[in-house]
N, CA, C and O atoms as a GROMACS GRO file, in nm:
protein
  452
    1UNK      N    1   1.162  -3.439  -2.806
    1UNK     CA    2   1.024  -3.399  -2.823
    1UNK      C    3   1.004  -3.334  -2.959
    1UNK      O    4   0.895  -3.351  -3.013
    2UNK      N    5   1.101  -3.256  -3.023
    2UNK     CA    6   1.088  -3.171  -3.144
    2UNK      C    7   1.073  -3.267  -3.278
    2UNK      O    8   1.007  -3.257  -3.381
    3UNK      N    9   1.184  -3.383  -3.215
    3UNK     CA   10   1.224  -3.441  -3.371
    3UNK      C   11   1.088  -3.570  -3.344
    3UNK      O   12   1.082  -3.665  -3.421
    4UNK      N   13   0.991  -3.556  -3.231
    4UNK     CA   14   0.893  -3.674  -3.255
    4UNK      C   15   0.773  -3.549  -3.326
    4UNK      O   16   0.679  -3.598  -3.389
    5UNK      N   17   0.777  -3.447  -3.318
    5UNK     CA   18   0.710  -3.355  -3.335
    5UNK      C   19   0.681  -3.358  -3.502
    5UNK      O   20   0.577  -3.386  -3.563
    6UNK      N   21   0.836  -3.312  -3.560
    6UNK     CA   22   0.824  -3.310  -3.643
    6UNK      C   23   0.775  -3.428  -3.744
    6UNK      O   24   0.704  -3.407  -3.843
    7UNK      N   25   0.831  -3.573  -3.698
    7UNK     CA   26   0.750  -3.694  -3.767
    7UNK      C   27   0.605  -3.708  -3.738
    7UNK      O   28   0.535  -3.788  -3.800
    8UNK      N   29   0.560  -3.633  -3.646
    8UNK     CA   30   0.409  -3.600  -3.680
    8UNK      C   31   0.371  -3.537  -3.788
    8UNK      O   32   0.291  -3.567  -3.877
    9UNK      N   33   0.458  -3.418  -3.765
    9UNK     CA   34   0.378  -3.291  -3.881
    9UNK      C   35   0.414  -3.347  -4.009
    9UNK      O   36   0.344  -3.305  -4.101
   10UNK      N   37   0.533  -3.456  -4.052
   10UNK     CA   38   0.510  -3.495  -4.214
   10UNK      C   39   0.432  -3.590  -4.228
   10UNK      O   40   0.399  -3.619  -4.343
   11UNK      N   41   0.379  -3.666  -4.118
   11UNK     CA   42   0.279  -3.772  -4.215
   11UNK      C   43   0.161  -3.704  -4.210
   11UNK      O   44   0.073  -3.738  -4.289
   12UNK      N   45   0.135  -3.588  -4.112
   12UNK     CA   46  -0.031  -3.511  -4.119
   12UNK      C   47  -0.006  -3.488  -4.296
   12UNK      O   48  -0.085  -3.495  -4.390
   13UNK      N   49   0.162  -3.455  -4.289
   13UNK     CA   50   0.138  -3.292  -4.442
   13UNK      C   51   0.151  -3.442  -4.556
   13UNK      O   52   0.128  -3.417  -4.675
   14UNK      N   53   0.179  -3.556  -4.528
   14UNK     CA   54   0.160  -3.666  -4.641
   14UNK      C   55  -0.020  -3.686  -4.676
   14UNK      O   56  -0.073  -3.677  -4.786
   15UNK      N   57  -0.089  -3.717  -4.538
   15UNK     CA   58  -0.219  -3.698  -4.562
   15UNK      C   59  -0.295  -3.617  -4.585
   15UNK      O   60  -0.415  -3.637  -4.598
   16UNK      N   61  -0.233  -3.498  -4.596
   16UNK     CA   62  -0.313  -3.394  -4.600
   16UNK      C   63  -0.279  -3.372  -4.772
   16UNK      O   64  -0.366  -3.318  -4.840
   17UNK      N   65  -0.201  -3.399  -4.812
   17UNK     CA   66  -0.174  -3.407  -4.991
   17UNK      C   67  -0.290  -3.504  -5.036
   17UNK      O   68  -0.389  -3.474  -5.104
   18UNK      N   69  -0.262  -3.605  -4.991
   18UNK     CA   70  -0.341  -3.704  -5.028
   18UNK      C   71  -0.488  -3.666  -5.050
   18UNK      O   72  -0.541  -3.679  -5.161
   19UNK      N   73  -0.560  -3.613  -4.930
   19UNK     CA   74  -0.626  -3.597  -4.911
   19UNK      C   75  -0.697  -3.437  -4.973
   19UNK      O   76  -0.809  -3.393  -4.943
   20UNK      N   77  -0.618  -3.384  -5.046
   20UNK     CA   78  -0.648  -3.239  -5.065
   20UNK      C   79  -0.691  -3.332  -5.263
   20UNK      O   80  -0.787  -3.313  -5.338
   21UNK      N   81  -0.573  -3.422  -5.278
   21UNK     CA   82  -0.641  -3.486  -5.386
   21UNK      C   83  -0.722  -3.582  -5.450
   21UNK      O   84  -0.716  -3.643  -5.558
   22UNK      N   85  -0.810  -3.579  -5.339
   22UNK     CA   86  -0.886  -3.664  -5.314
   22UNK      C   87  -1.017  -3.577  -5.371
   22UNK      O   88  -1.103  -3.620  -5.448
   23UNK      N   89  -1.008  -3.442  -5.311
   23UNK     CA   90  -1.137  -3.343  -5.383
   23UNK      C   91  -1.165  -3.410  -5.493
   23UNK      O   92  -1.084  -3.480  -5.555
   24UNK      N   93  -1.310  -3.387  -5.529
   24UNK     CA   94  -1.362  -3.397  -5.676
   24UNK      C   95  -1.344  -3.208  -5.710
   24UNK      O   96  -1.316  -3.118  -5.632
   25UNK      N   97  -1.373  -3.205  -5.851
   25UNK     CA   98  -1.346  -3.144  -5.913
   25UNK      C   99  -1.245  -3.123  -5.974
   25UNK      O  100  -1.290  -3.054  -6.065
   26UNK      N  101  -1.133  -3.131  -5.993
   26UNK     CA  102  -0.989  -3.139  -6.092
   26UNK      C  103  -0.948  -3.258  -6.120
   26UNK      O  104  -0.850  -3.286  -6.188
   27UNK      N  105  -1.050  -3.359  -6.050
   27UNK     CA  106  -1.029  -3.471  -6.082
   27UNK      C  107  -0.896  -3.585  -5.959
   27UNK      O  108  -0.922  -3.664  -5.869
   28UNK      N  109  -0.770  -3.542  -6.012
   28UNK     CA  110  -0.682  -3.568  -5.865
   28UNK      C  111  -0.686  -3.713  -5.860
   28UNK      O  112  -0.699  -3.788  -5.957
   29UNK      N  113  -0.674  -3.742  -5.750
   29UNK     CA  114  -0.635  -3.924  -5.674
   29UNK      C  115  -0.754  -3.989  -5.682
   29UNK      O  116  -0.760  -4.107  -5.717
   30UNK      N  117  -0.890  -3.898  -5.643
   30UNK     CA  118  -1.005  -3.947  -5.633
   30UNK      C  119  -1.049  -4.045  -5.800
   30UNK      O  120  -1.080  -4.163  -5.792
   31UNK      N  121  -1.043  -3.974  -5.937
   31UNK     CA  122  -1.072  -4.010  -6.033
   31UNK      C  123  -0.955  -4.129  -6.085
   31UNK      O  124  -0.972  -4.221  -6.164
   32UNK      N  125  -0.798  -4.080  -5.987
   32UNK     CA  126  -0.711  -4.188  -6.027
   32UNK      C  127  -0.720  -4.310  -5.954
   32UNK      O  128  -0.634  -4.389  -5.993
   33UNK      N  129  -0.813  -4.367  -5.838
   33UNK     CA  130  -0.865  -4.487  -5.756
   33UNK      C  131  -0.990  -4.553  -5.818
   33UNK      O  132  -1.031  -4.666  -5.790
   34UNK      N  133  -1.074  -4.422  -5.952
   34UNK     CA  134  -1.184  -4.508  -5.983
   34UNK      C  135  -1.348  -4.473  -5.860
   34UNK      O  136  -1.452  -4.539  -5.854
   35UNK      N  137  -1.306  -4.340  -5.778
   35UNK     CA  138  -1.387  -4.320  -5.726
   35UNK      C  139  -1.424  -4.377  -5.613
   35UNK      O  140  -1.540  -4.368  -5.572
   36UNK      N  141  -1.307  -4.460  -5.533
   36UNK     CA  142  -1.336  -4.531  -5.412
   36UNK      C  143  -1.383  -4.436  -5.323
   36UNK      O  144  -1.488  -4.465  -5.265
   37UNK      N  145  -1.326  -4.320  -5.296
   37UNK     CA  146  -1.357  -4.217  -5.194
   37UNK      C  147  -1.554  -4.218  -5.232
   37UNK      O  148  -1.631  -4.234  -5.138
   38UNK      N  149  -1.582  -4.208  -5.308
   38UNK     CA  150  -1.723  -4.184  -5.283
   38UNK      C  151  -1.772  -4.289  -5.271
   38UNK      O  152  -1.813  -4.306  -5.156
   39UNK      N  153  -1.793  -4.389  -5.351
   39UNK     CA  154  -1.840  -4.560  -5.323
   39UNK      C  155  -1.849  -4.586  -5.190
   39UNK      O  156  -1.935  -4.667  -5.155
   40UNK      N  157  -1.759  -4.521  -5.088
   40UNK     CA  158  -1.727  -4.545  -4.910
   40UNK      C  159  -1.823  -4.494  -4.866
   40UNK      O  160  -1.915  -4.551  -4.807
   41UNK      N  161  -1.814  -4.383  -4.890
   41UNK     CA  162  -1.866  -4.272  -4.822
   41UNK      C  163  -2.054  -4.230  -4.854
   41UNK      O  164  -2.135  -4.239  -4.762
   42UNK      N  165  -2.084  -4.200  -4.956
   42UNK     CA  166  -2.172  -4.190  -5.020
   42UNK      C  167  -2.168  -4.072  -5.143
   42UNK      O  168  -2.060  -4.013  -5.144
   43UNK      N  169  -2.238  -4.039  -5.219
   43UNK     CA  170  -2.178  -3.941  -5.296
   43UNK      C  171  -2.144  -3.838  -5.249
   43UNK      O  172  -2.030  -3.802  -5.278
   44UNK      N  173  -2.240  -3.734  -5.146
   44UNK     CA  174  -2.271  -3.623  -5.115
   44UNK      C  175  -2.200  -3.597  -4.985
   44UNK      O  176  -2.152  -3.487  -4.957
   45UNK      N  177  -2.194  -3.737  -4.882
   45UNK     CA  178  -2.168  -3.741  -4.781
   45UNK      C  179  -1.955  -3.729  -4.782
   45UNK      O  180  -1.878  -3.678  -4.700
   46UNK      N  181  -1.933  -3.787  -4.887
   46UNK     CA  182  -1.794  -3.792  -4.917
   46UNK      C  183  -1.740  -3.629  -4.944
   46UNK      O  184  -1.663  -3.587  -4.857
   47UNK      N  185  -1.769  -3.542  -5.047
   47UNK     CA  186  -1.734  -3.417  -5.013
   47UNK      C  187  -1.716  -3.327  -4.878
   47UNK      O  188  -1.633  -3.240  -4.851
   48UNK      N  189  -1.825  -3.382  -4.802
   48UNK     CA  190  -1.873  -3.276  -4.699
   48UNK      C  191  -1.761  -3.364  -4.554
   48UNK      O  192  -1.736  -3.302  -4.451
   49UNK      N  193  -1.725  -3.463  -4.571
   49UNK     CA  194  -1.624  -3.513  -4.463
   49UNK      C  195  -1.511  -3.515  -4.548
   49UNK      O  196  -1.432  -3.592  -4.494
   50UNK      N  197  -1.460  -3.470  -4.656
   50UNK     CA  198  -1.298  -3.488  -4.698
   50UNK      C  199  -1.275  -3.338  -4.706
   50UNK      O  200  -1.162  -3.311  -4.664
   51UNK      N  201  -1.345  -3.228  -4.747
   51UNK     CA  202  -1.341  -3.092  -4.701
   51UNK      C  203  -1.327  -3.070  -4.567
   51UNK      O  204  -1.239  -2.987  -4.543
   52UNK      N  205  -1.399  -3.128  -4.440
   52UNK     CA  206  -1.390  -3.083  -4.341
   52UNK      C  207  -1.253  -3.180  -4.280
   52UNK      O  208  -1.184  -3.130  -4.192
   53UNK      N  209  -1.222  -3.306  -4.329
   53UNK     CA  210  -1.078  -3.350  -4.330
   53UNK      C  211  -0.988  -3.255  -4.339
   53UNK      O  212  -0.903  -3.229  -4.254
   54UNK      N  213  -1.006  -3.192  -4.457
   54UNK     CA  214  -0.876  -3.088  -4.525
   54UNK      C  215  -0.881  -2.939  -4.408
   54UNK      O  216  -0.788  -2.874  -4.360
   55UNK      N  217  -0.979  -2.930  -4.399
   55UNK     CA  218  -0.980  -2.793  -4.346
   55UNK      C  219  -0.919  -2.830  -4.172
   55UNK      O  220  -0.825  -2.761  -4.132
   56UNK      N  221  -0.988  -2.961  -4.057
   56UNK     CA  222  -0.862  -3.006  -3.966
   56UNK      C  223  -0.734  -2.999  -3.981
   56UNK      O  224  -0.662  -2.925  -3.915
   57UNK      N  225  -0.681  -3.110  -4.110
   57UNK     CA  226  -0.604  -3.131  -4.118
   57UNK      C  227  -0.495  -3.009  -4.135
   57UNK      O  228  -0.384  -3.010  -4.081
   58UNK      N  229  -0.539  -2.917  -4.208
   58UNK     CA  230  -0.472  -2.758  -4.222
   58UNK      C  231  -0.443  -2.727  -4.106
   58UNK      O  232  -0.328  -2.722  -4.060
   59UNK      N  233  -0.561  -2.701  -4.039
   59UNK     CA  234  -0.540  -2.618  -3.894
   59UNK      C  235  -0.418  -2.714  -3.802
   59UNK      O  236  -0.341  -2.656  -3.725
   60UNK      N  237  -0.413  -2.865  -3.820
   60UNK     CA  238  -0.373  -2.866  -3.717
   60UNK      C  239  -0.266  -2.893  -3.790
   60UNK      O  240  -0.190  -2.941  -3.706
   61UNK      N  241  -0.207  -2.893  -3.898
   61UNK     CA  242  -0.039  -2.888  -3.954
   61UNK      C  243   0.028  -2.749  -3.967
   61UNK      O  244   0.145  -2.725  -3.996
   62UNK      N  245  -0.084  -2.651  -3.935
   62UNK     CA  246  -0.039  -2.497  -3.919
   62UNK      C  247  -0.034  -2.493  -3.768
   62UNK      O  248   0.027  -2.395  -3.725
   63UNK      N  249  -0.085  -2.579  -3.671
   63UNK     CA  250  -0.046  -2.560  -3.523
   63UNK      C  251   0.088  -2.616  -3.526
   63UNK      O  252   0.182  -2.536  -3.531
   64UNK      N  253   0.107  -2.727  -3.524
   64UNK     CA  254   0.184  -2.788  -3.541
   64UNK      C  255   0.365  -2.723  -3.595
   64UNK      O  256   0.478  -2.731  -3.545
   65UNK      N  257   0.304  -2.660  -3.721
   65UNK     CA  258   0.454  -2.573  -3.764
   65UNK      C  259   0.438  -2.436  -3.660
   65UNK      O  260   0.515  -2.348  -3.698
   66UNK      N  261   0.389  -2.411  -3.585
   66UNK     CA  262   0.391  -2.326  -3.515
   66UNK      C  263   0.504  -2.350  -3.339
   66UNK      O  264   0.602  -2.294  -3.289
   67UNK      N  265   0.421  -2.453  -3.305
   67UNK     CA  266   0.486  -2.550  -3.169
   67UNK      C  267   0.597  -2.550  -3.202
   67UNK      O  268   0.652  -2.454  -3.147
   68UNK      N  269   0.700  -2.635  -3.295
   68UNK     CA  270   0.811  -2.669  -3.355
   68UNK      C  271   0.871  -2.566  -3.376
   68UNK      O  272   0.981  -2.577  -3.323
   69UNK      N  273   0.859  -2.456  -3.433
   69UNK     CA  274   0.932  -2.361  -3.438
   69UNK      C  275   0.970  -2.271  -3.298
   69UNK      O  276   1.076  -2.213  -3.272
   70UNK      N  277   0.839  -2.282  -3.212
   70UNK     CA  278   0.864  -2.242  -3.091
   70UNK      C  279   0.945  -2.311  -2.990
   70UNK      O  280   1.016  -2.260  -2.903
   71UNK      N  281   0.917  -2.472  -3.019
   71UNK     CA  282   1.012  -2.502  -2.931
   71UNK      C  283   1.197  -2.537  -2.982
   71UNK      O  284   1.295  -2.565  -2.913
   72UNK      N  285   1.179  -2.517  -3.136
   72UNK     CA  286   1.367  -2.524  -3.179
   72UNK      C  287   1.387  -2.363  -3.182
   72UNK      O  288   1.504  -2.327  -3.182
   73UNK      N  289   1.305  -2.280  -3.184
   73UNK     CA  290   1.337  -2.160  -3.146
   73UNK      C  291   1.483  -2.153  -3.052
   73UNK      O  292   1.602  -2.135  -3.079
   74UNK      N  293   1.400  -2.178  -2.919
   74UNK     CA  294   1.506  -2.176  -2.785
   74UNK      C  295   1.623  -2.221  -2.808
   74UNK      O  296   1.722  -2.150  -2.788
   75UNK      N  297   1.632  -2.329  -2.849
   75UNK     CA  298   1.750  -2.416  -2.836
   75UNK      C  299   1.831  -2.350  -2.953
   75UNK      O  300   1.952  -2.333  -2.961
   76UNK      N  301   1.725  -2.314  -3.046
   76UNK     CA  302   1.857  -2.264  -3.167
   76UNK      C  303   1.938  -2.124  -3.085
   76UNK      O  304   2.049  -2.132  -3.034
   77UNK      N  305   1.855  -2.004  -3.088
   77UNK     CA  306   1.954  -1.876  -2.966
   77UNK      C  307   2.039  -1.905  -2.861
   77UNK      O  308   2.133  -1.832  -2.827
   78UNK      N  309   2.004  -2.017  -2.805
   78UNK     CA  310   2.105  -2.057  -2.684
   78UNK      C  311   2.252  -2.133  -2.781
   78UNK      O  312   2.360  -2.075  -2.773
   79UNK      N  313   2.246  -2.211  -2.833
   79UNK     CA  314   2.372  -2.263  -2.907
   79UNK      C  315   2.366  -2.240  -3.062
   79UNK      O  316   2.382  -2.331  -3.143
   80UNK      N  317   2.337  -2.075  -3.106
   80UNK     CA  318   2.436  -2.096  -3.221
   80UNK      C  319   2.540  -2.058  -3.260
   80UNK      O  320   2.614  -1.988  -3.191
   81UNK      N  321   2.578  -2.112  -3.421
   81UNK     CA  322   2.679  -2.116  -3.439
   81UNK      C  323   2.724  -1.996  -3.464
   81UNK      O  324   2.845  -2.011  -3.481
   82UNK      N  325   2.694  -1.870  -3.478
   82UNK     CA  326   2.756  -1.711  -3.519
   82UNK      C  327   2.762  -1.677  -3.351
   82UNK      O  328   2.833  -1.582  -3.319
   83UNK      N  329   2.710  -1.733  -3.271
   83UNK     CA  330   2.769  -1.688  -3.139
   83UNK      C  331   2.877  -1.738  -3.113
   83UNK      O  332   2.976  -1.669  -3.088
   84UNK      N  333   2.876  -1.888  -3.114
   84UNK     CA  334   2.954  -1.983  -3.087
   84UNK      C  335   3.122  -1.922  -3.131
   84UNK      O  336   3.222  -1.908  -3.061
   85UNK      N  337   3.104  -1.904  -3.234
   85UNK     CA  338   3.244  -1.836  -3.345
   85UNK      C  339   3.304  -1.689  -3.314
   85UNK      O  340   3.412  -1.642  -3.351
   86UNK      N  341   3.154  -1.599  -3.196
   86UNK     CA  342   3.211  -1.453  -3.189
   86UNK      C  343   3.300  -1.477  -3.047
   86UNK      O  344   3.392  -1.406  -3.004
   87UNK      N  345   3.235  -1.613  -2.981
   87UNK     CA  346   3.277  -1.613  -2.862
   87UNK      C  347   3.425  -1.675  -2.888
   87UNK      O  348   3.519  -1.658  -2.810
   88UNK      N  349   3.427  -1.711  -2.948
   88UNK     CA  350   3.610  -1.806  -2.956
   88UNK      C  351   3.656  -1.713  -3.095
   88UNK      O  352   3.713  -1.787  -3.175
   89UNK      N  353   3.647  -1.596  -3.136
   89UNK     CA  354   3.749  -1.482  -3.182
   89UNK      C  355   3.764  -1.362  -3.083
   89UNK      O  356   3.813  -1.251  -3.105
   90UNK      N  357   3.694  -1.429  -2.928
   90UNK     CA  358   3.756  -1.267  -2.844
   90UNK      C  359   3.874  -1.277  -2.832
   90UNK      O  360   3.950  -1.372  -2.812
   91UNK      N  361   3.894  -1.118  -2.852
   91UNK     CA  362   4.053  -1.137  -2.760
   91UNK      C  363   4.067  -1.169  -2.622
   91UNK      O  364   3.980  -1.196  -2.540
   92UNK      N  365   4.173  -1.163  -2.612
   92UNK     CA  366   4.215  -1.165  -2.441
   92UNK      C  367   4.264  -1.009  -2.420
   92UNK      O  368   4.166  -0.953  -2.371
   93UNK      N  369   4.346  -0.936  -2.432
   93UNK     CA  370   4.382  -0.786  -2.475
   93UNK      C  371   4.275  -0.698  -2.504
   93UNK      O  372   4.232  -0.716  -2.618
   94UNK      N  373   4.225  -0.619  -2.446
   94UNK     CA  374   4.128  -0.489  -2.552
   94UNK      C  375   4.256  -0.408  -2.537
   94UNK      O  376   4.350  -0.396  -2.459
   95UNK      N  377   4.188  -0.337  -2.707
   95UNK     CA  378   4.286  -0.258  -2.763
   95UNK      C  379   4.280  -0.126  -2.643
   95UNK      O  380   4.189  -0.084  -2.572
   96UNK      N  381   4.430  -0.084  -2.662
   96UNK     CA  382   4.426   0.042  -2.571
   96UNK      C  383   4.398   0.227  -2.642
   96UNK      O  384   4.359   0.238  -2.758
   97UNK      N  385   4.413   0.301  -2.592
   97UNK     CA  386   4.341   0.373  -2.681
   97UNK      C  387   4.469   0.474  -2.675
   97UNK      O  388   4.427   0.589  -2.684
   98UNK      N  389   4.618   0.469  -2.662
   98UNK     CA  390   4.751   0.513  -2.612
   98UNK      C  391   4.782   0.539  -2.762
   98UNK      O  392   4.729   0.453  -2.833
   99UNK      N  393   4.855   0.637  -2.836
   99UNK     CA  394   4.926   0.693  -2.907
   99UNK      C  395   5.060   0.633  -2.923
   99UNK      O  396   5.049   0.537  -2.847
  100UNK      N  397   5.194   0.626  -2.976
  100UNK     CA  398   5.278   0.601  -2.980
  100UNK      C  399   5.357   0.701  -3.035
  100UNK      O  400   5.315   0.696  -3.151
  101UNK      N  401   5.452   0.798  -3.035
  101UNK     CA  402   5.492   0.917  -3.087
  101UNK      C  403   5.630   0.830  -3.124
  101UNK      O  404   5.658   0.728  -3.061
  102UNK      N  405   5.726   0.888  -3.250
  102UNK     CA  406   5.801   0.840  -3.282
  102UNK      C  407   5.960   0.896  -3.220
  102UNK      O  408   5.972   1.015  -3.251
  103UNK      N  409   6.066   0.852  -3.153
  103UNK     CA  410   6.164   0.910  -3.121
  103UNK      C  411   6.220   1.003  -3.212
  103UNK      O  412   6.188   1.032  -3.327
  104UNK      N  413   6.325   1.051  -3.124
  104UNK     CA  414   6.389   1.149  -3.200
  104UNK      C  415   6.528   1.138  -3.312
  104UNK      O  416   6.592   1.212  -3.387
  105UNK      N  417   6.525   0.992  -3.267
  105UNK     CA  418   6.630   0.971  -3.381
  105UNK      C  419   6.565   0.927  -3.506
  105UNK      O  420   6.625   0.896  -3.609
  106UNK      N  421   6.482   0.927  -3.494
  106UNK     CA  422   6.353   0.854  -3.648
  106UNK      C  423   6.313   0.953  -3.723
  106UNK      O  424   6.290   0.933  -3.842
  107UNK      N  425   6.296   1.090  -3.662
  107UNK     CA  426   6.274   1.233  -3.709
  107UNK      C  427   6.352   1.272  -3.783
  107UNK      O  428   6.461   1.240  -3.735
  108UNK      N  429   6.369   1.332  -3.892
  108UNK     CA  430   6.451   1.395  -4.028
  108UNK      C  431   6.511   1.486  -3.939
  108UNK      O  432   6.449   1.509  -3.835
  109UNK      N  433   6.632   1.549  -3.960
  109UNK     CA  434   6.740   1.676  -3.924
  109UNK      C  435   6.680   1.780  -4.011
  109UNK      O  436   6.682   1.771  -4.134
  110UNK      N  437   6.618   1.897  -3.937
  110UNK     CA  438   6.596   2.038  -4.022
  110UNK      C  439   6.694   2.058  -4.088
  110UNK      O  440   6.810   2.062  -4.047
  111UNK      N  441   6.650   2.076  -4.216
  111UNK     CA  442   6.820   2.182  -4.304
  111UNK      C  443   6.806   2.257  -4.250
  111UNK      O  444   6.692   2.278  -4.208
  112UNK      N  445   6.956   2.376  -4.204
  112UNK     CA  446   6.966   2.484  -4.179
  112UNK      C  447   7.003   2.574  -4.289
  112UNK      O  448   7.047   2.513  -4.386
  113UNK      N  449   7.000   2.675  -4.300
  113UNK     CA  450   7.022   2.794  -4.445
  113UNK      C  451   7.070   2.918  -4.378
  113UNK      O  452   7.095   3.018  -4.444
   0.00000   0.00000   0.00000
């Protein structure tokens, strides 16, 4: 479901490039086609549906990265890999918390005087 998810959200974010340069004013894709976008549309009528294009298209590629993250969320905390690695360096042994004092033959001989 995630990875059909995500081949949604890149062709929205392909059209939504496209389409963001499609605006008049900086000129963009629109002036590099020769002005087809308006010839279609009408002059006036073409701004006012490729703005409200862009402004959908936003909302729903910002839902979109939202879903996806929520749903690889889960799956990423349940199997990753810094768990995966703490769980296979446990010991088997916990350390004990016992002293070890050294015998008495390991101990130096007091000089006597």
């Amino acid at each position: 479901m995630v990875e059909f998810l995500i081949v949604i959200h890149t062709l929205i974010s392909i059209v939504l490039v496209v389409v963001i340069l499609m605006q008049s004013g900086q000129g963009g894709l629109n002036s590099m086609m020769g002005g087809v976008a308006n010839s279609m549309l009408g002059s006036s009528g073409a701004n006012d549906f490729i703005t409200k294009l862009t402004t959908w298209l936003g909302i729903i590629f910002i839902a979109l990265a939202l879903l996806i993250g929520m749903l690889s969320g889960k799956t990423a905390r349940e199997s990753s890999i810094l768990g995966q690695d703490a769980d296979s360096r446990e010991t088997e042994m916990p350390a004990t918390n016992e002293y070890i004092l050294p015998s008495d033959e390991i101990l130096p001989e007091e000089s006597k005087e």
